[in-house]
C-alpha positions as CSV (number, residue, x, y, z in Angstrom):
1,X,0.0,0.0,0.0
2,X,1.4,3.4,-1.2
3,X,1.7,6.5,1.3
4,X,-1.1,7.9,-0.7
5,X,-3.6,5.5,-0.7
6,X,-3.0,4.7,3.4
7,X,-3.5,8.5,3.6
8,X,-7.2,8.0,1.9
9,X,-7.7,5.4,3.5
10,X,-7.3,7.2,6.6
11,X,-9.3,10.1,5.7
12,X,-12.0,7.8,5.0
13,X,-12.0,6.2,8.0
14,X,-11.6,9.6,9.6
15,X,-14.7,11.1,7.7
16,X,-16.8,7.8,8.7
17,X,-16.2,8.3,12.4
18,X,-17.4,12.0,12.2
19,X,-20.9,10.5,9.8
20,X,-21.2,8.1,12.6
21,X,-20.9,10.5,15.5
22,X,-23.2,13.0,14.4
23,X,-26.3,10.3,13.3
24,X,-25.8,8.8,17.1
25,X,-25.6,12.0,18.3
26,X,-28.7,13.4,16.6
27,X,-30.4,9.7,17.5
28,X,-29.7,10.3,20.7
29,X,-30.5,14.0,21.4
30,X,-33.6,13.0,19.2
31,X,-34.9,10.4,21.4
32,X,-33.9,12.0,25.2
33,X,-36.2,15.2,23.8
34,X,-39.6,13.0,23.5
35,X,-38.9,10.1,25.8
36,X,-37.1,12.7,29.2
37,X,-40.6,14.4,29.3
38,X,-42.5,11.0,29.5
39,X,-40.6,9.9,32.1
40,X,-40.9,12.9,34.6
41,X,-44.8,13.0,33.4
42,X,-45.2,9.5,34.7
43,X,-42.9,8.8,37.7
44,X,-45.8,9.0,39.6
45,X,-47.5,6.1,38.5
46,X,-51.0,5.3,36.4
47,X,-53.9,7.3,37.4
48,X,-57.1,4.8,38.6
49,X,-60.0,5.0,36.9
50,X,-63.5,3.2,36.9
51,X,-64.3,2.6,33.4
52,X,-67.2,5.7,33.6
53,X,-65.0,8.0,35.0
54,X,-62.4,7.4,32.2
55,X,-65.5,7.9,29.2
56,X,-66.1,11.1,31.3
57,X,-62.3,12.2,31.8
58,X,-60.5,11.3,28.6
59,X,-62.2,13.3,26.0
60,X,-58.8,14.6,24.5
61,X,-55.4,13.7,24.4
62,X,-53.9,10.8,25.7
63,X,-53.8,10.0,29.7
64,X,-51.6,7.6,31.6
65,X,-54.2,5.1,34.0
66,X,-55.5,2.2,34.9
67,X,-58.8,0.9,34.4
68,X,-61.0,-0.3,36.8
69,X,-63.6,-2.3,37.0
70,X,-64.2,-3.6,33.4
71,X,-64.6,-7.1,31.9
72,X,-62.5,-8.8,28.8
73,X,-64.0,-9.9,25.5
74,X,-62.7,-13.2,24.6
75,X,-64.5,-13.0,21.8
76,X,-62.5,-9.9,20.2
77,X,-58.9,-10.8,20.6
78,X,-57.2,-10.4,17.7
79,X,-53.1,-11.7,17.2
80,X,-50.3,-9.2,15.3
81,X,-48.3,-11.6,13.8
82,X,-44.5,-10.4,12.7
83,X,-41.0,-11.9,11.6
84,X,-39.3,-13.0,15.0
85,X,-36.9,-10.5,16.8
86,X,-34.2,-13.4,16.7
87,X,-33.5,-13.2,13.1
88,X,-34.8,-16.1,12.1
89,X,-37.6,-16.7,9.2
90,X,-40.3,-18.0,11.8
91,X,-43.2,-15.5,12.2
92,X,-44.2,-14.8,16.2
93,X,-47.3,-12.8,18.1
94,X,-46.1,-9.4,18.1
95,X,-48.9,-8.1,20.3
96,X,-52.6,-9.0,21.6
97,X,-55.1,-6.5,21.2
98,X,-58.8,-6.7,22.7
99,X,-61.6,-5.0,24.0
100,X,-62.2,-4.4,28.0
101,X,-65.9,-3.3,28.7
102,X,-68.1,-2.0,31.3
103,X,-70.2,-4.2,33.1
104,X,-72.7,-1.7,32.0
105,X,-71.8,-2.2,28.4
106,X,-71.3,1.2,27.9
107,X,-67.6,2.2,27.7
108,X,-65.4,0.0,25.3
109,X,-61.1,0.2,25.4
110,X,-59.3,-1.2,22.5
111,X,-55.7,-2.2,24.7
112,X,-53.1,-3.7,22.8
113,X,-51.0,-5.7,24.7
114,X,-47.4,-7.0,24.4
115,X,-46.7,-11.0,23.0
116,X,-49.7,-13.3,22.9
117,X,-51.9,-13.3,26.0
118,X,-54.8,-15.7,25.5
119,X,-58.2,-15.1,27.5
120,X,-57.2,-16.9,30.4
121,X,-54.6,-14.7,31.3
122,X,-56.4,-11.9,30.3
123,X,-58.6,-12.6,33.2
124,X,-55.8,-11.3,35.5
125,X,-54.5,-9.0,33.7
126,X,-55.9,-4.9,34.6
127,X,-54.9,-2.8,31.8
128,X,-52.6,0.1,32.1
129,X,-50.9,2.4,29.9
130,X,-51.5,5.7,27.6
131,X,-55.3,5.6,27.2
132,X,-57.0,8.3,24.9
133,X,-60.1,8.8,22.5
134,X,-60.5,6.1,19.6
135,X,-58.8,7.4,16.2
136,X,-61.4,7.5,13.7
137,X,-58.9,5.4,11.5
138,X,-58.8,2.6,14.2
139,X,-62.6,2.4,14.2
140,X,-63.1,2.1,10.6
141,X,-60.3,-0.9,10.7
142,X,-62.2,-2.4,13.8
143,X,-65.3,-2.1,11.9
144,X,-64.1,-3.7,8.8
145,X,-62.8,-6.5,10.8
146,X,-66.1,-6.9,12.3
147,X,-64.8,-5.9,16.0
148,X,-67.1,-3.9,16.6
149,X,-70.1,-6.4,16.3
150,X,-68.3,-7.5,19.9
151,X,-69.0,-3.8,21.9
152,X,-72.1,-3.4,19.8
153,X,-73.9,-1.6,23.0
154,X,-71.3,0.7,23.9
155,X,-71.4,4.4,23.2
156,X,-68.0,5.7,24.7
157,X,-65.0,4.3,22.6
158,X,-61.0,4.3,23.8
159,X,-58.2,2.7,22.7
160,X,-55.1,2.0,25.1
161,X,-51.6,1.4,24.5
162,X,-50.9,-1.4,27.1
163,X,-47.2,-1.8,26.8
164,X,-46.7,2.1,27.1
165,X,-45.6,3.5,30.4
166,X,-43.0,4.5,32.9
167,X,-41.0,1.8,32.2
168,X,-40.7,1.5,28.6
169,X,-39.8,5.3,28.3
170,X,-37.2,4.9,31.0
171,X,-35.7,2.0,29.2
172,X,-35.7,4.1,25.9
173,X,-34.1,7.4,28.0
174,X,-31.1,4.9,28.7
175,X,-30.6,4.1,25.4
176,X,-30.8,8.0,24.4
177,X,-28.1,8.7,26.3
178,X,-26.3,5.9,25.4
179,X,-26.5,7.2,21.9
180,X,-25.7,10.8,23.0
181,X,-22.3,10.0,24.8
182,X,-21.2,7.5,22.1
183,X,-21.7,10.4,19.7
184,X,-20.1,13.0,21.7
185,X,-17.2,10.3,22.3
186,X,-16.9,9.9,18.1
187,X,-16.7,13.8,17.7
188,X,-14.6,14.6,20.7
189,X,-12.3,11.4,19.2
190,X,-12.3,13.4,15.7
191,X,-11.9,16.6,17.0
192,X,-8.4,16.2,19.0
193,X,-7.0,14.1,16.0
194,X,-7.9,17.2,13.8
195,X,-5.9,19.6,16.2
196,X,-3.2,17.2,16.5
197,X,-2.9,16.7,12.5
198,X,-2.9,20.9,12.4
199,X,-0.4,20.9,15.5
200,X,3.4,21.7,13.4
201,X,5.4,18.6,13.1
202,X,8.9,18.4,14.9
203,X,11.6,19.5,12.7
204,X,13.8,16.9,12.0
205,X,17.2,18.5,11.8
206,X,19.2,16.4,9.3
207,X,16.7,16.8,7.2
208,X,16.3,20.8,7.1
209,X,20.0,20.6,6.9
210,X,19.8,18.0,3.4
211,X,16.9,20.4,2.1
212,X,18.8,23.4,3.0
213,X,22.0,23.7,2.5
214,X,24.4,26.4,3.7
């Protein structure tokens, strides 16, 4: 390998480190400025709610609770099927989503759950997470897949995200940082190997001497 081309390859290798500083950084920033509010928002824990005082409460945006008092429909549990997160070609449950009703029949919460979680264990299972008014979209997609045939009495509709929470965004805040210093480390790498290529190079004196005679 020629002095030349070691000295391309070098700045390649150079100008990669700098690329891959500044995505992590920018990944990492990116994800610490949605996930650092979450957190603080819900280090207190899910709010309890009966299932009328969340159809009464949650008109807008999303709230962070747990519901109260409601019943499981067997009948409307639906499997999201995916590639498997081991690399492999086999297809897994990704999540479980079903509705949780009033004993009244009134208020209906579309949760979606992490895994598969058949009825039996949805029996113990009290749902918790980001709840907030059913998306238009998401009824039209529950209606097509007849879903809503299931909750045909109810008048109040909510869907829940039951994996979201405390936890998950804490776990997601850890890797943000990650991320951050790892970027900061590439950049602050780059940076004092740029001021000590610009530094002047010891002067070597047989050399001045050959290249300057007196």
């Amino acid at each position: 390998m020629t002095a030349q081309t070691q000295t391309i390859s070098r700045k390649t290798q150079v100008r990669s480190v700098i690329i891959a500083g500044c995505v992590l950084l920018f990944f990492g920033l990116y994800v610490l400025a949605f996930l650092i509010p979450d957190v603080l928002r819900t280090i207190g824990g899910p709010t309890s709610l009966t299932m009328p005082e969340a159809a009464a409460q949650i008109t807008e945006g999303q709230v962070y609770a747990t519901l109260e008092g409601g019943t499981w429909v067997c009948d409307s549990i639906a499997y999201v099927r995916g590639p498997s997160s081991s690399g492999t070609r086999r297809i897994e449950v990704k999540s479980t989503n079903a509705f949780y009703m009033d004993a009244a029949g009134d208020v209906a919460v579309w949760v979606s759950l992490s895994g598969e979680v058949n009825c039996d264990e949805l029996q113990t299972t009290t749902p918790s997470g980001y709840v907030e008014p059913m998306q238009q979209n998401t009824r039209m997609d529950l209606a097509g897949d007849g879903q809503m045939g299931n909750v045909a009495t109810a008048n109040t509709f909510l869907e829940m995200c039951g994996f979201c929470g405390h936890t998950n965004s804490l776990i997601g805040t850890v890797f943000g940082a990650v991320f951050t210093l790892l970027g900061v480390s590439l950049i602050s790498w780059w940076w004092i190997k740029l001021r000590h290529d610009l530094a002047p190079a010891d002067i070597d004196i047989d050399t001045y001497q050959e290249n300057n005679p007196i």
